[in-house]
N, C-alpha and C positions, 0 to 999 in steps of 0.2 A: 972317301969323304966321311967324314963323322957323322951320325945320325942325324945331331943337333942341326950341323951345319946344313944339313940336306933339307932339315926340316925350314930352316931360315930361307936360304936359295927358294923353295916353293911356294912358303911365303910372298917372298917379295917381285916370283914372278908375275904371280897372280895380282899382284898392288897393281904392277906398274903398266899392266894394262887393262885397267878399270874402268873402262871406257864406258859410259851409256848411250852412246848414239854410234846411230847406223845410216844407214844411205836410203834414201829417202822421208828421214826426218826432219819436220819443220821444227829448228831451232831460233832462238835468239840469240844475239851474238851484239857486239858494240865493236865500232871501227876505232881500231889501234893503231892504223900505218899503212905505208904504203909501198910497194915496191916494184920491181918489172916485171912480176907476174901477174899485180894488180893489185888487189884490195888486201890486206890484211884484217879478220876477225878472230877476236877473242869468243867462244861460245862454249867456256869454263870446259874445255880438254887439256890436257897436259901441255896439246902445243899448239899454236897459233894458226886458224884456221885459214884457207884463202878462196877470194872469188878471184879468178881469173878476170882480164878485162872484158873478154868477149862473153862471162855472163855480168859483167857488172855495167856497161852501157851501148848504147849503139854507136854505131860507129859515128864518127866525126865529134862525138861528145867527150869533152875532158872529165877525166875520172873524180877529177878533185874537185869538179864543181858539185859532184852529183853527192860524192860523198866526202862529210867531215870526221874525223878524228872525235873520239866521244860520242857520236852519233848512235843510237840500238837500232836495232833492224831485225825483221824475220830474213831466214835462209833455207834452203833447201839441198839439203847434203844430196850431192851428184856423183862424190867418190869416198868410199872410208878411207883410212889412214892409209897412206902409201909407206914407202921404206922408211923414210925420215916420220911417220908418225903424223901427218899432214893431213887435214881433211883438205876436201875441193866443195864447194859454194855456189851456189847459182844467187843471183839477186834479180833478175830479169825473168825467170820462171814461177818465180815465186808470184812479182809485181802481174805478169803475164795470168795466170793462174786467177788470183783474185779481180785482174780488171773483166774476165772472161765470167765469172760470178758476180761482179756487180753488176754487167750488161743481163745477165740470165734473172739475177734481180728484175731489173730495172722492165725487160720484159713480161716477164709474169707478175708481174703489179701493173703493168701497163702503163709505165710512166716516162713523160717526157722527158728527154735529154737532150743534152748542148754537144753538139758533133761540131766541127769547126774543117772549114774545104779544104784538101791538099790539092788536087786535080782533078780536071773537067777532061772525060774522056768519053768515047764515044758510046752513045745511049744512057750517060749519066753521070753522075759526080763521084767523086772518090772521098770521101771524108774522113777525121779520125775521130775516135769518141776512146777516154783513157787509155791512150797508146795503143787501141786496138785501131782498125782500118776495115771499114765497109765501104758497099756499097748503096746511093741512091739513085733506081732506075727512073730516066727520064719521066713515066706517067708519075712518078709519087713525088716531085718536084710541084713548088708551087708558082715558083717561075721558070722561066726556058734558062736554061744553061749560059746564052749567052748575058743572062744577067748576074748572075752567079759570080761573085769575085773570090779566087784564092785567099785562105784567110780567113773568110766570112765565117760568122757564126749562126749553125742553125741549129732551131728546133725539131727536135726528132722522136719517133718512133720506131720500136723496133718490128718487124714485118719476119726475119726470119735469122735465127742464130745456131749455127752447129759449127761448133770447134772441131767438130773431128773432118768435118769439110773444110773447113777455115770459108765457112758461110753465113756472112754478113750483111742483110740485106736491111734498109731501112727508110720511113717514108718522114715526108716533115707537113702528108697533107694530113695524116689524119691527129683528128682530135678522142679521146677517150679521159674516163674520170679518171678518178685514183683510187678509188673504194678497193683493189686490191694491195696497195701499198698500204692504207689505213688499218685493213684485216691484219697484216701483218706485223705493222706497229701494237696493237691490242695482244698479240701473240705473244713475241718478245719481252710485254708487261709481268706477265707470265709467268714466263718460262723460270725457273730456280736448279743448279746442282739437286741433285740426287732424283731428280724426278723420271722415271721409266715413260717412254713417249712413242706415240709410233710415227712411223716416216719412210718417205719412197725416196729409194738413190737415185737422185738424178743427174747425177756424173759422177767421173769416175778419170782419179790424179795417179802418177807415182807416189805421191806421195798419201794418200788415202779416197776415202769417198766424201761427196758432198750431199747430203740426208734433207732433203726438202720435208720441214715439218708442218705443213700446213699455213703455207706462205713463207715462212722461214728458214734459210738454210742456215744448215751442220755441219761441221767437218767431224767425221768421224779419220781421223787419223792412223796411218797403216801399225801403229804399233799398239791400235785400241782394239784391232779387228780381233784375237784370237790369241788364245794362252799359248798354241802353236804357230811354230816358225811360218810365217807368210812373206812369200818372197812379193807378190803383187796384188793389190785389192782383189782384181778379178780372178781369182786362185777362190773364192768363196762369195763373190757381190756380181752382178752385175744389172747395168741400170733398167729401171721400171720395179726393182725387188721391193716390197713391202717389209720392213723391219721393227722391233721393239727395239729400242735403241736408250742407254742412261746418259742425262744430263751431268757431264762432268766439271763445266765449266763455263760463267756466264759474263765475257766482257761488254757492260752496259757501256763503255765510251766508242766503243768500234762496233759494237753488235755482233758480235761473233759466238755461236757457241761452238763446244767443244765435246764432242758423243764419244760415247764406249759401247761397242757391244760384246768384249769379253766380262764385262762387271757384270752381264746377266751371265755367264754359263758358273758353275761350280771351279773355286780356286782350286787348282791340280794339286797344288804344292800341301793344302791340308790333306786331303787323302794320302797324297805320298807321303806322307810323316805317319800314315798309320802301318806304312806296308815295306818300307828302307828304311835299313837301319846302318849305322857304320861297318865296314867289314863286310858286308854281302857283296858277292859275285852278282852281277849284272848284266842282260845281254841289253844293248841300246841300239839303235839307228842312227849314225853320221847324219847331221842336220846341215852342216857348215863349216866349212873348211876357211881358217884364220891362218896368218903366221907365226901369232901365237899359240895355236893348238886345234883341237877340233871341237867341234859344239854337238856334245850327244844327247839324242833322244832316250831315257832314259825309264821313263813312264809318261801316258799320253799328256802333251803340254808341257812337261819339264827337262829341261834341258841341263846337262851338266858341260861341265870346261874339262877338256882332257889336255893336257900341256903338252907344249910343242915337243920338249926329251921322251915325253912317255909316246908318243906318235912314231917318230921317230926311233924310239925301242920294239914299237908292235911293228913296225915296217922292215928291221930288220929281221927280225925272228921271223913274222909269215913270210921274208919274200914279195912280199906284195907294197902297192903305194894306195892307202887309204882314200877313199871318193865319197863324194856324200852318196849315202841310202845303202854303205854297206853297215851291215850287222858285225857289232864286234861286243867281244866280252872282259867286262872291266873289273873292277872293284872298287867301293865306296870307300875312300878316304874321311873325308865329314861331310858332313852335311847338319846344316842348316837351314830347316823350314823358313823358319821367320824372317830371315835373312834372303832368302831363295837364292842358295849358293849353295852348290855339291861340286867337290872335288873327286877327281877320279884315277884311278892307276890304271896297268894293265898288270901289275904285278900285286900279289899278294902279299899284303903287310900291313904291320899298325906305325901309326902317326898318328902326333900330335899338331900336324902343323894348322896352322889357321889358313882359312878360305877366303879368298877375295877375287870372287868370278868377275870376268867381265862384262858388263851387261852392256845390250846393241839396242 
């Protein structure tokens, strides 16, 4: 094959798989369709995302009630691309997730909530409060059970919440102010992007951590934790840690914000721009193994794309089938600070082709 030619083919295998999301990232997406594997979402990849039905409702619920066409929605990528190019979608873990943060709210402000009765079972009531399901024990009732009608709506407090127990305990006798829900309103007032804060994790998702800032939680998100590859939050968090944490993002109609704590450590990618240059021999660290290629560690925090042909070429020549955390020696094609894209060989040569990594 012609130079030229070879140089175009590298090109465009890098276009075509430009991906920037990875598997446990909270995306947005808008329902397109629907079909027998469930949901159809658009969440701007090349090809049309899907929740399956058993993450998009519970059982006995029609899928078309819950979801309409045109609709946005947050999602939680549960598989990257398969063969066909397909992401896979939770909408139930997501909904799950947040109504398990709004109870964790709701109890650390100390504020009353509307639980509504599912069943009366022995030594108390079984209740739902947004799609979650607790319990109240008979002494924290304010009447006997057998006045309790399925249905019924009560007032509630929360007495004791741990998701990782699926431990839900709740009273409707007691009464408490709100002056922690007020602290936390005044907080929120606040809060603006770009502000350095501090805050304790007090849980901890696949898809990131949740940063209690002094009444207010943060989703620090797994792809804010670290300019290095982090396969699970607890790879570097875990909960009670005290952290500086930057304000990246502040939605006043939902109240949410949005933390980074790689915005505090030093960009890799400027240092590496004083120390790679095109043309240099390289030894890196396999980070991640793709269909597309493999993902090297290159210098600490930056990662290059090695193409699936060029893998495939090292694999035959050592004899060996490449894993992540082996060591392997490449050479800089281009690269691209500004851009944070580095192209890589295993062989030795100049090119001109253009770079177009795929980012997860």
């Amino acid at each position: 094959m012609a130079k030229k030619e070879a140089e175009l083919d590298f090109a465009a295998l890098l276009e075509k798989y430009d991906y920037k999301f990875q598997k446990g990232d909270l995306v947005k997406g808008v329902i397109c369709g629907f079909d027998s594997q469930g949901v159809m979402v658009d969440i701007g990849a090349k090809t049309t995302a899907i929740i399956p039905t058993y993450e998009a409702v519970e059982k006995g619920e029609n899928i078309e009630d819950k979801f309409k066409k045109g609709d946005e929605g947050e999602f939680l990528i549960i598989r990257e691309e398969d063969e066909d190019g397909k992401f896979l979608l939770s909408k139930k873990k997501v909904d799950f997730a947040y109504a398990w943060k709004e109870l964790e709210k709701a109890k650390e402000a100390d504020e009353t909530i509307l639980g509504t009765v599912v069943n009366i079972v022995k030594g108390g009531i079984l209740v739902e409060v947004s799609g979650v399901r607790g319990f109240i024990p008979s002494s924290q009732l304010r009447a006997k059970e057998a006045d309790v009608e399925i249905g019924a709506k009560l007032e509630l407090k929360i007495l004791t919440l741990d998701v990782q127990q699926n431990n839900f305990i709740l009273s409707n006798k007691k009464v408490y102010d709100d002056t922690v829900e007020e602290a936390r309103k005044n907080i929120f007032s606040q809060i603006e992007p770009g502000q350095v804060v501090k805050g304790e994790v007090v849980r901890i998702t696949d898809f990131g951590a949740f940063i209690d800032l002094g009444g207010l939680d943060g989703l620090l998100p797994l792809s804010q934790l670290s300019w290095r590859w982090i396969d699970h939050p607890t790879d570097i968090l875990k909960v009670g840690d005290k952290i500086d944490v930057e304000v990246i993002a502040v939605d006043h109609e939902k109240q949410r914000v949005s933390l980074s704590l790689k915005n505090l450590e030093p960009d890799p990618w400027i240092e590496a721009a004083d120390k790679i240059k095109e043309g240099d021999k390289i030894a890196g660290t396999v980070t991640r193994l793709k269909h597309f290629g493999a993902f090297i560690e290159v210098f600490p925090g930056v990662e290059a794309l090695l193409p699936h042909n060029e893998v495939v070429d090292y694999q035959n020549e050592t004899k060996t089938i490449l894993k992540v955390g082996d060591k392997v020696d490449t050479y800089i094609l281009k690269f691209n600070p500004s851009d944070k894209r580095i192209a890589l060989s295993v062989h030795e040569q100049n090119t001109e082709a253009e770079v177009n990594q795929p980012e997860e």
